[in-house]
C-alpha positions in Angstrom: 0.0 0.0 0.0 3.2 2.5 0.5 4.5 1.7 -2.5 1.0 2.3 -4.2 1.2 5.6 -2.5 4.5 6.7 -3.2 3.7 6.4 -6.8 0.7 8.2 -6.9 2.9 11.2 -4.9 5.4 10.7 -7.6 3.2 10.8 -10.6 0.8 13.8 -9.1 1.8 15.8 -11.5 1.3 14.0 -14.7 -1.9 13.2 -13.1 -3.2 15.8 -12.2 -2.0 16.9 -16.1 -4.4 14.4 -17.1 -7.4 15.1 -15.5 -7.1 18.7 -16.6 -7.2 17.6 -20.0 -9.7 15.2 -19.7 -12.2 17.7 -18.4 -10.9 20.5 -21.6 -11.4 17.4 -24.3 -14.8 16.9 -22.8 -15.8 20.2 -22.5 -14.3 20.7 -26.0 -15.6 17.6 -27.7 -19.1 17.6 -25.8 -19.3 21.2 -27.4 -18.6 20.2 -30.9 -21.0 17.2 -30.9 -24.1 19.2 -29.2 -23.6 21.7 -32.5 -23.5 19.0 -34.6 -26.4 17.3 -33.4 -28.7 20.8 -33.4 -31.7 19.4 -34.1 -35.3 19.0 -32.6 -35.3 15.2 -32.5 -31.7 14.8 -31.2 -30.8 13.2 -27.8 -27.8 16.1 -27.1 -30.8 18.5 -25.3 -27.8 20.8 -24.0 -24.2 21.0 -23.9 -23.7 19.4 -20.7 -26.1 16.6 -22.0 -23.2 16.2 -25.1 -20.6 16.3 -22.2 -21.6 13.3 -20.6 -21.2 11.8 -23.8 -17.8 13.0 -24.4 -17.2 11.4 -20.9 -18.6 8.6 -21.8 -16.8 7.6 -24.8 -13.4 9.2 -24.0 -13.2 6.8 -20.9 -14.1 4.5 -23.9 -17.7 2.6 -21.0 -20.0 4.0 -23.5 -23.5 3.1 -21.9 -25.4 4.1 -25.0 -27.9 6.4 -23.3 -26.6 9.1 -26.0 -25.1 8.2 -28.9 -24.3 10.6 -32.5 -27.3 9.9 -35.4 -26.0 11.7 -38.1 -23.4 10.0 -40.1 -21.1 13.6 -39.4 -21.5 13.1 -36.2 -21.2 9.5 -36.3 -17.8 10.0 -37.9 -16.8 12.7 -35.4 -17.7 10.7 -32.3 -15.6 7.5 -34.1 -12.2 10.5 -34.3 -13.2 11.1 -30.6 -13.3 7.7 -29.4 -9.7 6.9 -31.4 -7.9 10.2 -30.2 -9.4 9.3 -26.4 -7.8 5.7 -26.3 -4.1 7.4 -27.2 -4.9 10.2 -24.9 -5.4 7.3 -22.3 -2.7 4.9 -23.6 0.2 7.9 -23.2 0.4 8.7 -20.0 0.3 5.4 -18.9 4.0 4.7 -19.9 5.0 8.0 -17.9 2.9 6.5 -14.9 4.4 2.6 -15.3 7.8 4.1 -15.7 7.8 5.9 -12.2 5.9 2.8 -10.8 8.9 0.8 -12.4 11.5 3.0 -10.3 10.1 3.2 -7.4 9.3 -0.8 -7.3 13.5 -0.9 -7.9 14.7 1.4 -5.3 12.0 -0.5 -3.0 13.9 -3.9 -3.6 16.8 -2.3 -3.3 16.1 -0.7 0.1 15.1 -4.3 1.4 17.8 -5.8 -0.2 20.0 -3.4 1.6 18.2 -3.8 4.8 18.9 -7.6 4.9 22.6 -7.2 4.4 22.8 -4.8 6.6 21.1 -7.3 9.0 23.6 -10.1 8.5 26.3 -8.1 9.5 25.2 -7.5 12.7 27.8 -9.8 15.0 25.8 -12.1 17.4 26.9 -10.7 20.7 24.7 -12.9 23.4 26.6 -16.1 22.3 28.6 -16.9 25.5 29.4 -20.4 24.3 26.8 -21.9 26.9 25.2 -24.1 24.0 
């Protein structure tokens, strides 16, 4: 669990990085597809309505409450869904990486530890036994 949290102190950054860009792309993308969807019969009834979408497909769950019925749209939300999964995929390797270092100078630290522990001379042996 300390190792799980010393990660997540390392990585805060790229992280936090993330999430900010998550929530633009949304906003952004949610934005776009409520324009392209302006009509009376469409499912987008606001902009926040087309954000949840964005959410939903950029975190790639897609419940299909909403979903794009023009073949623009369509075509937009399938760009969307592709840039999402790289925007995902990226920051994983910067995250894995740090995860990767820190898991090393863990080990290390124990392995350290133990030698450190074996050289410690035995000084309650009075030759009784």
């Amino acid at each position: 669990m300390m190792l799980m949290m010393e990660v997540v102190s390392n990585c805060l950054s790229e992280l936090v990085m993330l999430f900010l860009t998550w929530v633009m792309g949304t906003l952004i993308f949610g934005t776009i597809m409520f324009y392209i969807e302006e009509n009376d019969d469409s499912k987008f009834k606001s902009i926040l309505h087309a954000c949840w979408w964005a959410a939903v497909t950029m975190t790639t769950v897609g419940y299909g409450d909403l979903y794009p019925e023009t073949p623009l749209g369509q075509s937009i939300g399938s760009v969307i869904l592709f840039l999402s999964m790289i925007y995902i995929a990226l920051p994983m390797t910067l995250i894995v990486s740090k995860f990767s270092s820190t898991l090393q100078a863990h080990q290390e630290q124990i392995s350290e530890k133990r030698r450190k522990f074996k050289k410690i001379p035995n000084n309650n042996s009075r030759g009784f036994f």
